[in-house]
N, C-alpha and C positions, 0 to 999 in steps of 0.2 A: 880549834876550840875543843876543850875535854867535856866532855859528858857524862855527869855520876848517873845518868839511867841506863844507859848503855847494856846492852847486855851480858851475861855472866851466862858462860860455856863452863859447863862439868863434866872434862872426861877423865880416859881411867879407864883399868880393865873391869872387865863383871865382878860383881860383888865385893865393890871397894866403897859403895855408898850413897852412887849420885844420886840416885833416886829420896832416897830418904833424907841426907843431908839436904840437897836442892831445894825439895817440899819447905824445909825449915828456915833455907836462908831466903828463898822467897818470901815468906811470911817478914821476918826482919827486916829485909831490905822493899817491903811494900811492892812487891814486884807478882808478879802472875807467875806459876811453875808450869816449863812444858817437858814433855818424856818427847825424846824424837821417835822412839821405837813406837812410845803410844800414838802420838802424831799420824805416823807414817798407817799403822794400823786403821785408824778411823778415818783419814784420807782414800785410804786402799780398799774399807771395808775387808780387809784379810787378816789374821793373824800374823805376827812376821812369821812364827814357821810354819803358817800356810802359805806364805809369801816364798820361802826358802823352797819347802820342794816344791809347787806349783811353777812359780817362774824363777829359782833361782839365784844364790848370791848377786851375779853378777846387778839382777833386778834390783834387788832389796838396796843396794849399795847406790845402786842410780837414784832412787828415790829418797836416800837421804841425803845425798847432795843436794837435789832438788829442795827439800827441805831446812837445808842449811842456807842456801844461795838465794829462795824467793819464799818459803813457804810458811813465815812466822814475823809477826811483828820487829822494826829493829830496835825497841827499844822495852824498858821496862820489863825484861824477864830473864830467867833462871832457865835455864835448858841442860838437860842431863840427857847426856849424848850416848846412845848404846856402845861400846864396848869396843867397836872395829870401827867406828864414823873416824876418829880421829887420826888411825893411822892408814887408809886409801891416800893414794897420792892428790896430793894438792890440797888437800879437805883441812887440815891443820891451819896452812895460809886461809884459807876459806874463814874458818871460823876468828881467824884472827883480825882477819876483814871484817866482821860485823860483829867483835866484841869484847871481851874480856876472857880469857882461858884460863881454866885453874883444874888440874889435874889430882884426881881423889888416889893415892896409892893405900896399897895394900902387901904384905908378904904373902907369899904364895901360897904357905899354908894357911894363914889365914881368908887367902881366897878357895881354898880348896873345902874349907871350913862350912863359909857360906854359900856356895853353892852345889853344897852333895846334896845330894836328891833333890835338885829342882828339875823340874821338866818342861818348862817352858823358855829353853834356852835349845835354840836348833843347832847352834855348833857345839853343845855338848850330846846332843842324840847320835851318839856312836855307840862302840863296846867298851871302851877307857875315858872315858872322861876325867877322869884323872890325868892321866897322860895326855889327851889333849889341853886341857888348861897350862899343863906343864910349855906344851910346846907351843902355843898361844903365847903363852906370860914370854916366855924366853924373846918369841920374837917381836912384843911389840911392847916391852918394856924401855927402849933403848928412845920410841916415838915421843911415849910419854914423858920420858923426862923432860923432852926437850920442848913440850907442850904448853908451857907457863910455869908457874908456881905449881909446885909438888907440895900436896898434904898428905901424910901419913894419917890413916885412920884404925888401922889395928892396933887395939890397945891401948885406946882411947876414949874419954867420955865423948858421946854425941853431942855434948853442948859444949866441949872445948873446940870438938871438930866443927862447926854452927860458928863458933865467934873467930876462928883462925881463917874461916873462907870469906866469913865478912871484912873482917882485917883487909886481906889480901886482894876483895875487890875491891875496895874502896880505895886502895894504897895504887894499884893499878887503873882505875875506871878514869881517877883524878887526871892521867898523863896520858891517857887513851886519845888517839885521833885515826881517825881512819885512815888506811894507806896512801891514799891520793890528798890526804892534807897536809899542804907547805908546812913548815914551822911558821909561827907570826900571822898564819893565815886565818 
C-alpha cells in the first residue's frame, strides 16, 4: 500500500537548499520540517561542531543514523539531511527505507557562492575551504546523483524550486512501499 504522507528526505551537498526549500515544502505539503543537524544538536545538547571536535566524525555520523533509523516520526515530515548523512555507507538504503529521497543539486560555484564565510560548518574550519568543498563536491556528487530525483537549484526562483520538489514527491510518494512490502500486499 502507497502512502502520500510518507516521508520526504532532502539531501544534497551544503548549500544547495534543504533547509530553506524543506521549511516551504513542509508548509505545502501540511507536513512538520525536521533539520537532522538541528535534531541531532538538541538531542545531544552539543553543537555539531561541538560534536565534531569533542567526540568526533566518526560520533556525529553514528548519531545520525541513529536519527535516520529510530529517531523521528515515520510519517508526515520534510527532513533536510546534513550534507554527509547521505553518502556514509548504507545510510542512502536507510533513508529509502523510510521514505521518499529527492536530492537538492547545486554547481560548485554556486555552492562555493553560498557558503563563503559561514562558520558554522566544521568540515569547512580548515585553511581552504574552498578547496575542500572542491574535494568534498568531487567525491560525493557521484552518491547523490544516484540518491533519487535530482533538482537543480542554482539559478532558479525558490518557488519553482518549492513546486518541482512537491511535484516529485508526490509523483514518487504515490508508488512508495517500504522495502519489505510484497507487490499486491
Amino acid at each position: 500500500m502507497s502512502r502520500p504522507d510518507v516521508n520526504l528526505y532532502l539531501v544534497g551537498f551544503m548549500g544547495t537548499g534543504k533547509t530553506t526549500v524543506g521549511r516551504a515544502v513542509a508548509v505545502r505539503l501540511g507536513f512538520s520540517f525536521l533539520d537532522s543537524d538541528h535534531e541531532i544538536e538538541r538531542t545531544s545538547g552539543k553543537t555539531v561542531a561541538q560534536i565534531f571536535a569533542e567526540d568526533g566524525e566518526p560520533e556525529f555520523r553514528r548519531r545520525e543514523r541513529e536519527f535516520i533509523a529510530s529517531g523521528h516520526p515515520a510519517s508526515g515530515r520534510v527532513v533536510a539531511c546534513g550534507g554527509g548523512l547521505v553518502v556514509q555507507p548504507g545510510m542512502l538504503e536507510l533513508l529509502q527505507a523510510h521514505g521518499v529521497v529527492v536530492c537538492l543539486h547545486a554547481s560548485l560555484d554556486t555552492i562555493l557562492s553560498r557558503t563563503s564565510g559561514t562558520t558554522h560548518r566544521p568540515l569547512l574550519a580548515v585553511e581552504d575551504p574552498a578547496e575542500r568543498i572542491r574535494t568534498l563536491y568531487n567525491q560525493r556528487e557521484p552518491i547523490y546523483r544516484r540518491a533519487g530525483t535530482v533538482i537543480l537549484t542554482d539559478g532558479r526562483p525558490l518557488l519553482e524550486v518549492i513546486a518541482h520538489v512537491v511535484r516529485a514527491y508526490r509523483r514518487d510518494a504515490a508508488g512508495w512501499r517500504p522495502p519489505s512490502a510484497a507487490p499486491g500486499s
